[in-house]
Each structure stands twice: as C-alpha cells, then as structure tokens.
N, CA and C of each residue as an Amber inpcrd file, in Angstrom:
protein
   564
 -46.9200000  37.8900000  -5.1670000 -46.7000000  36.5610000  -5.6940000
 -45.2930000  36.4360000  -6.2790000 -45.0130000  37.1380000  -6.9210000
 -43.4290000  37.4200000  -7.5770000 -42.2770000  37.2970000  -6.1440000
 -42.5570000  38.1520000  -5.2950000 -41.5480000  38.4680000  -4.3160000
 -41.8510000  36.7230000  -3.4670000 -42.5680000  35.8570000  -3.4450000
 -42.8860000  34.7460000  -2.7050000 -41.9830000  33.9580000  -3.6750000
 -42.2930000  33.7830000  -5.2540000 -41.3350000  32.9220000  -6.1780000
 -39.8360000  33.4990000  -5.8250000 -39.7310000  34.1850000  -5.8040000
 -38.2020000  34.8080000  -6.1670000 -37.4850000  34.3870000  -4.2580000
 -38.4090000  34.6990000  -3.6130000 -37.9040000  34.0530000  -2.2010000
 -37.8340000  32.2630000  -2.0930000 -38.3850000  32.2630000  -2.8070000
 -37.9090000  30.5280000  -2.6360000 -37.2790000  30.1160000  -3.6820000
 -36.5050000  30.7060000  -4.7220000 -35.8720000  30.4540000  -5.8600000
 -34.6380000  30.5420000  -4.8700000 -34.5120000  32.2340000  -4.1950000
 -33.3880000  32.3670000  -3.3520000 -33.4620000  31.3010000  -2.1300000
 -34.3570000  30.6840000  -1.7940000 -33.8660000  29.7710000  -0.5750000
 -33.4160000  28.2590000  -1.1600000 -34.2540000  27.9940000  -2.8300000
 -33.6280000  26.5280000  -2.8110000 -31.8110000  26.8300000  -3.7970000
 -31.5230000  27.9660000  -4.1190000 -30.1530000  28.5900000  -4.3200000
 -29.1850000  28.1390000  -3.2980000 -29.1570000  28.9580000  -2.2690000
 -29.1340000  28.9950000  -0.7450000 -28.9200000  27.7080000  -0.2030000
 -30.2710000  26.6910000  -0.1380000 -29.8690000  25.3480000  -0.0580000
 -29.1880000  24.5430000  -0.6100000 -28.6830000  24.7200000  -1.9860000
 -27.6860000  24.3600000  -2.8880000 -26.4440000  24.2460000  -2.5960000
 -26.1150000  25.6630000  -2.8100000 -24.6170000  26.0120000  -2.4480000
 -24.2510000  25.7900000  -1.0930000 -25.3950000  26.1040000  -0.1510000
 -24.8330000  25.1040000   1.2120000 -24.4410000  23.4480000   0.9080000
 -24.9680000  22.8550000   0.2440000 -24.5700000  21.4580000   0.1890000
 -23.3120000  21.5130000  -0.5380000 -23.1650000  21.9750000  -1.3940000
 -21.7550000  22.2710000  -2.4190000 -20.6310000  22.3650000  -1.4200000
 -20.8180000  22.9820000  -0.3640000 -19.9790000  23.8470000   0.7030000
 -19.6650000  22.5460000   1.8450000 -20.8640000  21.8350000   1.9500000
 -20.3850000  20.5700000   3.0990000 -19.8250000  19.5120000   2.2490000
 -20.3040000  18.9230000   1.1330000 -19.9830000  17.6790000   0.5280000
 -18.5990000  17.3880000   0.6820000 -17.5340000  18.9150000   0.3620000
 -16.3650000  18.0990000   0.4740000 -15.7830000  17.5080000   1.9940000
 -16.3670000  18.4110000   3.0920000 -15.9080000  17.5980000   4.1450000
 -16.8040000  16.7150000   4.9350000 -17.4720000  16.0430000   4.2770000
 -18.1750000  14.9440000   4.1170000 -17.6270000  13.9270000   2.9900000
 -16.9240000  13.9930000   2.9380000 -16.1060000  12.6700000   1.9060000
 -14.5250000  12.3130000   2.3390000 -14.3950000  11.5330000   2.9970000
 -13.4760000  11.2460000   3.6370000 -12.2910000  11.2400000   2.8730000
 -11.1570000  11.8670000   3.0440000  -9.7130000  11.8620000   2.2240000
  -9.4770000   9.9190000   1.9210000  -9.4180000   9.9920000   2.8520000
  -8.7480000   8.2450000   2.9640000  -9.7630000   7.6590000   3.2020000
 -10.5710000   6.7550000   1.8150000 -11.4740000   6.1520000   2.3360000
 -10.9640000   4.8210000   3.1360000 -12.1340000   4.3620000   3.5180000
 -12.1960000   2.9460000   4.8250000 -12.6370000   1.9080000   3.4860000
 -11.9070000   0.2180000   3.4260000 -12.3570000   0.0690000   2.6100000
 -13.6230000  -1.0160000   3.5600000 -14.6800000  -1.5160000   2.5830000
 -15.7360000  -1.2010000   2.4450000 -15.7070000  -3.4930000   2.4210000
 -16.3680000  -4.0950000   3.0340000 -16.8010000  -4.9350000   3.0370000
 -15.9220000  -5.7820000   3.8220000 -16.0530000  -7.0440000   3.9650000
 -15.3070000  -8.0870000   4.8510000 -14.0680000  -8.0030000   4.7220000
 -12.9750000  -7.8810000   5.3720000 -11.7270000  -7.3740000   5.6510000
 -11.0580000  -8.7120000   6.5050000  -9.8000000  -8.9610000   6.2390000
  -8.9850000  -9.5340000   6.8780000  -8.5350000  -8.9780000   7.9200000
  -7.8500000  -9.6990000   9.3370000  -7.4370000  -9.0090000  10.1810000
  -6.0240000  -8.2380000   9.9450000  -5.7270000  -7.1630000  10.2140000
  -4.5710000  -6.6100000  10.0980000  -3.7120000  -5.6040000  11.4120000
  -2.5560000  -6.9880000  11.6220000  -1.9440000  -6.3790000  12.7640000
  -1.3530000  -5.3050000  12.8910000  -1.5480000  -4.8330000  14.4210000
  -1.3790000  -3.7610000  14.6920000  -0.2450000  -3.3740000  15.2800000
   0.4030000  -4.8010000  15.7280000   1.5350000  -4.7220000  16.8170000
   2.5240000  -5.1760000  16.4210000   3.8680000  -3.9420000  15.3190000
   4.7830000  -4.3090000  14.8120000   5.7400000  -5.6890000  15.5150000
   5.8780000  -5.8830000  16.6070000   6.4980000  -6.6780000  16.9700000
   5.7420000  -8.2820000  16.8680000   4.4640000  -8.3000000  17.0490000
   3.8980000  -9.6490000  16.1060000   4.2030000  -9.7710000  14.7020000
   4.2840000  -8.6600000  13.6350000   4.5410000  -8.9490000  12.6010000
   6.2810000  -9.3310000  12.9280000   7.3840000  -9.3030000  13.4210000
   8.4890000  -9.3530000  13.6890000   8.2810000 -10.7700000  13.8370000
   7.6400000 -11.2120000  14.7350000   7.7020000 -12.4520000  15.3900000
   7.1670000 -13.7170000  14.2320000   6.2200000 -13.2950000  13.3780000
   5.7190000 -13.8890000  12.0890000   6.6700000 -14.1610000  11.1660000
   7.3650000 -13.1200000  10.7180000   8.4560000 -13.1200000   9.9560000
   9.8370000 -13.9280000  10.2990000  10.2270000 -13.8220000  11.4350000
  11.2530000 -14.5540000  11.9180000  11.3840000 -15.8860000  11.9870000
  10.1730000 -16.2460000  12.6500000   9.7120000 -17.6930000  12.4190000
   8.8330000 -17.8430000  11.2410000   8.9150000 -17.2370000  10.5540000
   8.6370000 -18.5450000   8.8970000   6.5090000 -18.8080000   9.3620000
   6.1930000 -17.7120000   9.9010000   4.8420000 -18.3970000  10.2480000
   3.8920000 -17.3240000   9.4430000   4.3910000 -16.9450000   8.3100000
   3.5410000 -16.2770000   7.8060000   4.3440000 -16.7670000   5.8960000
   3.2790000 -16.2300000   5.1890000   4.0110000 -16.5200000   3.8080000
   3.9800000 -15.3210000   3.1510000   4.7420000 -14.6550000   2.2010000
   4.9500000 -13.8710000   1.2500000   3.4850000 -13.8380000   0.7590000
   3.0510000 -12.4220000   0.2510000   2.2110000 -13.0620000  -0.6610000
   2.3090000 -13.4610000  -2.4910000   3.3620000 -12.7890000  -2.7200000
   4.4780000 -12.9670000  -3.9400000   4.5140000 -14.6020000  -3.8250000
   5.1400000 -15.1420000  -3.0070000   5.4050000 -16.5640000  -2.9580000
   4.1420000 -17.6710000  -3.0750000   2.9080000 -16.6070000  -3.0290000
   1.9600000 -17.8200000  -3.2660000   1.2940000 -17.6090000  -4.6320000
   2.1670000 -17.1180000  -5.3130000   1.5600000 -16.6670000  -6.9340000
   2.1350000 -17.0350000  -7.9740000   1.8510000 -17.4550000  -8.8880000
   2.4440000 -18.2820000 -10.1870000   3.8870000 -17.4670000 -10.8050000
   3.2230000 -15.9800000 -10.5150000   4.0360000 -15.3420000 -11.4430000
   5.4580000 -14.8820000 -10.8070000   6.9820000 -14.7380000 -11.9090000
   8.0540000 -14.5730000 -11.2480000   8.4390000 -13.8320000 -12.3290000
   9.2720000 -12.5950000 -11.3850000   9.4130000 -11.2670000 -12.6100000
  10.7160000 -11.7290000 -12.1420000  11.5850000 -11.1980000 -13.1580000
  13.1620000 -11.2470000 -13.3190000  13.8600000  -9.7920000 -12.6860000
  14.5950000  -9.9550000 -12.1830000  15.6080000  -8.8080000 -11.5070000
  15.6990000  -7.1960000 -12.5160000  15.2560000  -7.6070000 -13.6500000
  15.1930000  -6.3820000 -14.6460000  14.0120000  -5.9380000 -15.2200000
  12.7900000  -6.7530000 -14.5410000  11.4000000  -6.1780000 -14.5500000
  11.2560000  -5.4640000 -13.0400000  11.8580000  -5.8810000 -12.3860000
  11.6710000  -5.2150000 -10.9280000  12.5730000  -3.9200000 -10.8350000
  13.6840000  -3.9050000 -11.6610000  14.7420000  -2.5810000 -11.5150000
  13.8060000  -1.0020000 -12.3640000  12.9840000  -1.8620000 -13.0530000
  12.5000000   0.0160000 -13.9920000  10.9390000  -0.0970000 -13.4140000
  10.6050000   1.2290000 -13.7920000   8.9040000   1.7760000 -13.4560000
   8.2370000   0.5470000 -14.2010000   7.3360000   0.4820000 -13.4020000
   5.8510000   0.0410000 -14.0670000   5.0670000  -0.9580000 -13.3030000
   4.0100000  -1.4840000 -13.4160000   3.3410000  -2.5410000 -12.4290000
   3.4370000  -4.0490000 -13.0660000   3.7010000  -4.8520000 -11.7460000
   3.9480000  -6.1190000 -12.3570000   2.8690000  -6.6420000 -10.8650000
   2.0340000  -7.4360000 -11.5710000   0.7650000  -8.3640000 -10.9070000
   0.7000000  -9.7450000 -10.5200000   0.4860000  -9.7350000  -9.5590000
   0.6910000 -11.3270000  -9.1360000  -1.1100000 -11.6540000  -9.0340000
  -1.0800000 -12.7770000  -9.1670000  -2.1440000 -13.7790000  -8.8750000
  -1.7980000 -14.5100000  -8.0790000  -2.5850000 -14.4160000  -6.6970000
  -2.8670000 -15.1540000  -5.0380000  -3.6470000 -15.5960000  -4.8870000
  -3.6370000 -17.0400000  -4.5550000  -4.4850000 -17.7030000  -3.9660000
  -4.5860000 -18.4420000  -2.8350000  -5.2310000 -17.9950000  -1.5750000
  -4.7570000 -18.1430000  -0.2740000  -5.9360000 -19.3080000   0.2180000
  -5.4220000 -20.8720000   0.9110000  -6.5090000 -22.1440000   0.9590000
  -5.8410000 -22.5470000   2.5530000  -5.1140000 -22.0250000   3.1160000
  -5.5760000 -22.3690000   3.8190000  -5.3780000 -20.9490000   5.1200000
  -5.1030000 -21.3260000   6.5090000  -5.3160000 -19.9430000   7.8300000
  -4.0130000 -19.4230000   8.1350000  -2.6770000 -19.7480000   7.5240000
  -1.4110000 -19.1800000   7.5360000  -1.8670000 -17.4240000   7.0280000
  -1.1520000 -16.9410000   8.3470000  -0.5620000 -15.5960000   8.0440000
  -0.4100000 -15.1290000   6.7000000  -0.1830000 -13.9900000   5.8530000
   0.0480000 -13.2410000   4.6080000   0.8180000 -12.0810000   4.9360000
   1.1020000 -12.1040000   4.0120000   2.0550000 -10.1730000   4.6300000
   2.5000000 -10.0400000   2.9810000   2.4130000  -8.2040000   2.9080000
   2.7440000  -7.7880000   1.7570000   4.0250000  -7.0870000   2.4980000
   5.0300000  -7.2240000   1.6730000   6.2690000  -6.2420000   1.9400000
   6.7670000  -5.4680000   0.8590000   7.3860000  -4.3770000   1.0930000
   7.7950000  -3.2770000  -0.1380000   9.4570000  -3.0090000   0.6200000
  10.6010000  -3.3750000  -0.0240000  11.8910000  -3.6830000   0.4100000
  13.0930000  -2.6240000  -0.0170000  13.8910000  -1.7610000   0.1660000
  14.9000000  -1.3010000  -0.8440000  16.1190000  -1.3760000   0.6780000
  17.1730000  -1.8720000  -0.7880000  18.2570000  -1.9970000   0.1280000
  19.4470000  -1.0490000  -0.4710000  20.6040000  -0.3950000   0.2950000
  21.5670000  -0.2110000  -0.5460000  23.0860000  -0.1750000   0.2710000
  23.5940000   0.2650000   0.0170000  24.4840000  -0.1860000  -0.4250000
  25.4060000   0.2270000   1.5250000  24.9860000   1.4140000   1.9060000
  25.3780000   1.7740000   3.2390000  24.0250000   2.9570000   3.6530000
  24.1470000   2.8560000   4.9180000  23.0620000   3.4850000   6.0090000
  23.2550000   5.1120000   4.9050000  23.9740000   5.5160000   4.8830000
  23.9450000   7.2540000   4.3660000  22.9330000   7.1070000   2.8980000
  23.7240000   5.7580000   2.2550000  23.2270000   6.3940000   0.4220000
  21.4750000   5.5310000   0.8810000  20.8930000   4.6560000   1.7880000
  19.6650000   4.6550000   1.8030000  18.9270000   5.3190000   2.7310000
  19.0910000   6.3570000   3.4470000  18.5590000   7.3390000   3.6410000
  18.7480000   8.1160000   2.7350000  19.4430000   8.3310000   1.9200000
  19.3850000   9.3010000   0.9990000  18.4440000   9.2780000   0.0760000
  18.2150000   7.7330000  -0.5750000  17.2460000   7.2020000  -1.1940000
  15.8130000   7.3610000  -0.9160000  15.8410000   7.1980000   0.4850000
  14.3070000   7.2620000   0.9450000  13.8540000   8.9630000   0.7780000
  14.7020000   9.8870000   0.4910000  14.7270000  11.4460000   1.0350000
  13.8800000  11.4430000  -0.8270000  13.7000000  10.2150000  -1.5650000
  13.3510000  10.3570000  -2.8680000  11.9570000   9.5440000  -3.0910000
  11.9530000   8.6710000  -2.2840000  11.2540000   7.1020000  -2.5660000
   9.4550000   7.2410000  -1.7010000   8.3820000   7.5600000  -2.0730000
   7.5960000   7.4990000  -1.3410000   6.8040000   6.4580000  -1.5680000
   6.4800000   5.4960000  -0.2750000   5.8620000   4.3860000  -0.3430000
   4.7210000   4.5080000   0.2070000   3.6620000   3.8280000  -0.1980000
   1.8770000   3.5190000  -0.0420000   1.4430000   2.3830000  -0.1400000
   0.8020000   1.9750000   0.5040000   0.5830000   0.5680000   0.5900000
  -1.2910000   0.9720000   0.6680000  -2.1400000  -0.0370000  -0.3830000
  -3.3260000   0.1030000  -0.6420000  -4.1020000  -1.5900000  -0.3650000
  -5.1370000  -1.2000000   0.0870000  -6.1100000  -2.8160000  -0.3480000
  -7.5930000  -2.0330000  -0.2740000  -7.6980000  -2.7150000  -1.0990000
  -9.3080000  -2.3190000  -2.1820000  -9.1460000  -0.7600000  -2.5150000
  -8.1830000  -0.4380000  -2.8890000  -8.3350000   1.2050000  -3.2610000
  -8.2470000   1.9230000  -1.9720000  -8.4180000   1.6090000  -1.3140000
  -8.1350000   2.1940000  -0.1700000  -6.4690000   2.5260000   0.9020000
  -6.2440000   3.7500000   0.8510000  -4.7290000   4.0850000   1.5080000
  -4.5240000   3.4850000   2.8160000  -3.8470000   2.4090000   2.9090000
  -3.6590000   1.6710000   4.6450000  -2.6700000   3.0930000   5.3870000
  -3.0670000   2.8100000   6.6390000  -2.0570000   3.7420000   7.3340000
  -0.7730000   3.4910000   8.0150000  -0.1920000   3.9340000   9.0550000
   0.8810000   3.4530000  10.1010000   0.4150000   2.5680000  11.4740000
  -0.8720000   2.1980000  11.2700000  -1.1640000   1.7900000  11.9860000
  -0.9330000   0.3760000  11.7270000  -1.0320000  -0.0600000  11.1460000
  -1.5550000  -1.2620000  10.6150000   0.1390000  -1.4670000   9.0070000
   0.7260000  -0.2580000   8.6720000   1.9460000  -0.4240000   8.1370000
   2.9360000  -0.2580000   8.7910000   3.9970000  -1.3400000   9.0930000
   4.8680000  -1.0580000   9.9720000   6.2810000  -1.1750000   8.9530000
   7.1300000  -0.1200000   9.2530000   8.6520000   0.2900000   8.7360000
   9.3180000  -1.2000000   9.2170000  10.1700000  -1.3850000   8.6300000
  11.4930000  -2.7970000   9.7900000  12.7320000  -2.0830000   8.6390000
  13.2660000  -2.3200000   9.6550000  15.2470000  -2.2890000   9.2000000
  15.3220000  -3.3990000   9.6100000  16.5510000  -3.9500000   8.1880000
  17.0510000  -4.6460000   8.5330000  18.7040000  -5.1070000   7.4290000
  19.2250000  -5.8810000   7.6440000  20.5730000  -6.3100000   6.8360000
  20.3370000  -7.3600000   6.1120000  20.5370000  -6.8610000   4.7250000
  20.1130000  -7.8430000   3.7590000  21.4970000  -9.1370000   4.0210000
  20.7700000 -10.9300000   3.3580000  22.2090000 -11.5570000   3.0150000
  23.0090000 -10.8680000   2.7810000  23.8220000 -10.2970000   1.9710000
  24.5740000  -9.5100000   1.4510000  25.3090000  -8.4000000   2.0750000
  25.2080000  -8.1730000   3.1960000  25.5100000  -7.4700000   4.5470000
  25.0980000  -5.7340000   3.7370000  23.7070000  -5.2390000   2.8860000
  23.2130000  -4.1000000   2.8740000  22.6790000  -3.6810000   4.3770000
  22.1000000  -2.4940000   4.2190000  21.2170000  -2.0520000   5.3930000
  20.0040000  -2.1660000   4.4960000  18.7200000  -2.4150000   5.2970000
  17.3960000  -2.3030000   4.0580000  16.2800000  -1.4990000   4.9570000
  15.0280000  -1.4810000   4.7530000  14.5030000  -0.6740000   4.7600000
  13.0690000  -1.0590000   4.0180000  11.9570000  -1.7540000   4.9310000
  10.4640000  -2.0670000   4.6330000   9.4700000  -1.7910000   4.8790000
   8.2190000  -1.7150000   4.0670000   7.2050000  -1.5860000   4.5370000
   6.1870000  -2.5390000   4.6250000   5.4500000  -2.7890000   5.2430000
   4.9730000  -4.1720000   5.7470000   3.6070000  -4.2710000   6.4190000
   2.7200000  -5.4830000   6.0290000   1.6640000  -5.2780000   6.1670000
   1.4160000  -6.9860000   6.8410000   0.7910000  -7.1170000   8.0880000
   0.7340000  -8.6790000   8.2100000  -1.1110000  -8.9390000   8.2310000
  -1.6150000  -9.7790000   7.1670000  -2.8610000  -9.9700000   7.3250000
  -3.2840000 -11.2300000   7.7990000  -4.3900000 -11.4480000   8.3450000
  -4.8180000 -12.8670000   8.7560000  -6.4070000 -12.9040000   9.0030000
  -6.5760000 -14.0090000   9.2090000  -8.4710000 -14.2240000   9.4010000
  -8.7680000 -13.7890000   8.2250000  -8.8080000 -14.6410000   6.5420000
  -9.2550000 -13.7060000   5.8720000 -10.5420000 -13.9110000   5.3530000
 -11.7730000 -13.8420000   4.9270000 -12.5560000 -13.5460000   4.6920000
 -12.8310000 -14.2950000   3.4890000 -13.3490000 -15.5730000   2.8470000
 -13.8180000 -15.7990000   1.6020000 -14.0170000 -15.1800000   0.5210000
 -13.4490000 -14.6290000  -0.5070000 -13.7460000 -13.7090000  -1.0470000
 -12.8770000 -12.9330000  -1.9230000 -12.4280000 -11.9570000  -3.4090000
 -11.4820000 -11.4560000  -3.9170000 -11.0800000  -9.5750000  -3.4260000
  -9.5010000  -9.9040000  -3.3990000  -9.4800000  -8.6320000  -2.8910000
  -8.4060000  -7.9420000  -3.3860000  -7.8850000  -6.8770000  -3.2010000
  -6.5470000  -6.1880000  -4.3370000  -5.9240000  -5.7230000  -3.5430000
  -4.6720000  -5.7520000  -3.3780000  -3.5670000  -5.3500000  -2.1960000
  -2.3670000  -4.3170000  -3.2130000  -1.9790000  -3.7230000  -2.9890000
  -0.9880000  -2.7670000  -4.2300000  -0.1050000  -1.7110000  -3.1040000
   1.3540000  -2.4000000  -3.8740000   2.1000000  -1.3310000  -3.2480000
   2.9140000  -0.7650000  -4.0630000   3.0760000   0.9180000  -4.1170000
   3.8240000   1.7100000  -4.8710000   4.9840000   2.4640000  -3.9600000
   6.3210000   2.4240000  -4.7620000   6.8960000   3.0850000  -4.2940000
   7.1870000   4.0360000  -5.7770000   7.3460000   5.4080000  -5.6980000
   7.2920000   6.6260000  -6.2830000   8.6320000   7.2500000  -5.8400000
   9.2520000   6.9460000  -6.9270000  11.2400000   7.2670000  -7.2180000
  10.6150000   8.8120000  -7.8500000  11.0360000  10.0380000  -7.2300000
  10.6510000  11.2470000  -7.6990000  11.9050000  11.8490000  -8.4380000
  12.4550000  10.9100000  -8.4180000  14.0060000  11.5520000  -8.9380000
  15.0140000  10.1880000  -9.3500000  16.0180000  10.1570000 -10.4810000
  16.7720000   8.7960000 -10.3410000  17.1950000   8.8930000  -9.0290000
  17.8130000   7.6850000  -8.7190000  18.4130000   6.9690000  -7.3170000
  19.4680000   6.2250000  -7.7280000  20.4960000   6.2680000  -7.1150000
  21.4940000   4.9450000  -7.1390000  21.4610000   4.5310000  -5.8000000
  21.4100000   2.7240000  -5.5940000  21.6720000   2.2600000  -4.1000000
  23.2090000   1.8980000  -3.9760000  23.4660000   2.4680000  -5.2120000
  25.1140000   2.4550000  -4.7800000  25.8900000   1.4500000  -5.6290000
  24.8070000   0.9540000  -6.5700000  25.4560000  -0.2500000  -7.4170000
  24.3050000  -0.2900000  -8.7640000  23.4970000   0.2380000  -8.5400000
  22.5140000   1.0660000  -9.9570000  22.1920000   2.1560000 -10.0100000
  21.4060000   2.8880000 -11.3100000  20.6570000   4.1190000 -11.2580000
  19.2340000   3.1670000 -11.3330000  18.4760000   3.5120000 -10.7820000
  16.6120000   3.5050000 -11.5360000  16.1950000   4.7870000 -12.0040000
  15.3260000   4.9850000 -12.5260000  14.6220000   5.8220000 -13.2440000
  13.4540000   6.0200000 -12.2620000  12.8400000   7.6460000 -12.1630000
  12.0090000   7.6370000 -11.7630000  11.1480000   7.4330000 -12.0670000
  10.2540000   6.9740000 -11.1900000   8.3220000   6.7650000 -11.3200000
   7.8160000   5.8840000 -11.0450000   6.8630000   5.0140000 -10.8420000
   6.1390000   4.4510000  -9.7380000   6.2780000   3.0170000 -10.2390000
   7.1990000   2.1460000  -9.1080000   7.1920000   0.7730000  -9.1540000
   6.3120000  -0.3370000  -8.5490000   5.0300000  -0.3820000  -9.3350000
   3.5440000  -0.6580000  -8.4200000   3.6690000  -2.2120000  -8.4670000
   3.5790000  -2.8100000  -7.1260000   3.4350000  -4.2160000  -7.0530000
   2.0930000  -4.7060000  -6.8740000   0.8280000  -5.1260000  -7.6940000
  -0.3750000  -5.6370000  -7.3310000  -0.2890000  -7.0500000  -7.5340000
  -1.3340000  -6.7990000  -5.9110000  -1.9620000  -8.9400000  -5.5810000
  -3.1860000  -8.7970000  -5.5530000  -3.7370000  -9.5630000  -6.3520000
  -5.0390000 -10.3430000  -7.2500000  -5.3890000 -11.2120000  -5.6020000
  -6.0960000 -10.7100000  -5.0990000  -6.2220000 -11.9750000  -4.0820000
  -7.2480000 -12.5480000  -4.1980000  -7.6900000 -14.3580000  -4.2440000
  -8.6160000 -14.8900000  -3.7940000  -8.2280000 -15.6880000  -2.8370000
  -9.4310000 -15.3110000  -1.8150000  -9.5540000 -16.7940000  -0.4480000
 -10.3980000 -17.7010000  -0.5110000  -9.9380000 -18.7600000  -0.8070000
 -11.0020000 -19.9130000  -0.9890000 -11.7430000 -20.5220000   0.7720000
C-alpha cells in the first residue's frame, strides 16, 4: 500500500514538472492581439500611395492634444486622445530626422523602435520603414503603420523609440530613454 501511495505521489510530481517544462513554450513571445482588429496593410507601397495623396490621416492629427517641440525632444510618454467617425485611412508614424545620411544612421545604430496595439508587439509585416527628405532638405527615417476597416470599439496603439545612449541629429543632444507616443483610440 505504501509503495502504490508513493508511486502516484511520484507520478502526479512527474506530471507537474512536465507541465512546468511545456508552459513556457506554450505562451507565445509576441502575443496576437485578441479581439476585433482593424485592417492593417501589408503592402508598403499602398501605405506610400495613402500618404502621398493625403488619403489617410495622422492619427496625432485627429486628437485634441498638441505637445510643444520640447515635450517631444526629452524621454517620457505623451498621449493623445483619437477619435475616429468616419472610413478614412489612419496610420501611426514614428519619424527621426537628422541632419545628413552618416549622423542618422548613426543614430539609428542607438534608437530602437516598436510599434504596439493592444499590448501587443506589431511586426515587419504589417510595419513598414520609409526614407525620406524632410522640408528642410534632412534625410529621415520612419516607422509606419497604415490601419483601416476599423472595428467599433476602444483600442491603444503606442510607439516607443528607446535612445540607449545620448544622440545628436546634428543640431541637438537627447537624452536617453524611451520616447513613448500613446493613442487612446475610439471608433464610433
């Protein structure tokens, strides 16, 4: 009777630490996020074509709030409130420009960007890079997200870029650490 307890003490042990042993690769690194989703293009050159022609809107531009050139230069998160009424395009963009092609590659060799909605890490699939020349004849350098079809409903879009080191674009220093842009989204 002893050797029968002690064998199934050792098998529900056994069954334990086997689960301990799968759970982590059973939990996905990058979760999927999780309920009604907007469409999100896949084919950098539609987002090109959106942007060029004016057929999509900022989503910054559809939000009350306006940070000043010296809330955007240091770390920290600044939040917009979106409210999207009618079927126009959206796109989140994350921008750095400087000053010539060498000192913003150099920049980027510092700058890591992530682009999130609902907590969830978007990929390259669906984030597309663009170069381009600011007014100002810079070289720049984006990351970019074009959404559409969206879904009734509130949702959180957040993009960080993570300065691991100061940076100059050649006409400032920033300070390192994470310059998080969040959108509050509702679709009416």
């Amino acid at each position: 009777m002893k050797t029968r307890n002690q064998l199934l003490i050792i098998g529900l042990l056994y069954s334990v630490l086997m689960m301990a042993c799968m759970l982590p690769g059973m939990i996905p690194l990058n979760p999927t996020p999780e309920g009604p989703m907007p469409h999100m293009e896949e084919d950098p050159q539609k987002l090109l074509e959106a942007l060029q022609g004016g057929q999509a809107n900022a989503l910054e531009s559809l939000a009350p709030e306006q940070y000043s050139e010296e809330d955007l230069a240091k770390p920290g998160r600044l939040t917009y409130t979106v409210t999207i009424a009618d079927d126009l395009p959206t796109y989140l963009i994350y921008g750095w420009c400087a000053v010539d092609e060498a000192t913003l590659q150099q920049n980027f060799e510092h700058i890591d960007v992530n682009i999130y909605f609902n907590d969830a890490e978007l990929d390259g699939s669906v984030v597309h890079v663009l170069t381009y020349t600011s007014p100002d004849a810079m070289p720049c350098q984006a990351f970019s997200v074009l959404l559409s079809e969206w879904p009734a409903g509130e949702y959180q879009l957040e993009a960080v870029a993570t300065f691991d080191e100061e940076i100059n674009d050649g006409l400032a220093d920033y300070a390192p650490g994470d310059y998080a842009f969040v959108y509050n989204v509702t679709v009416k």
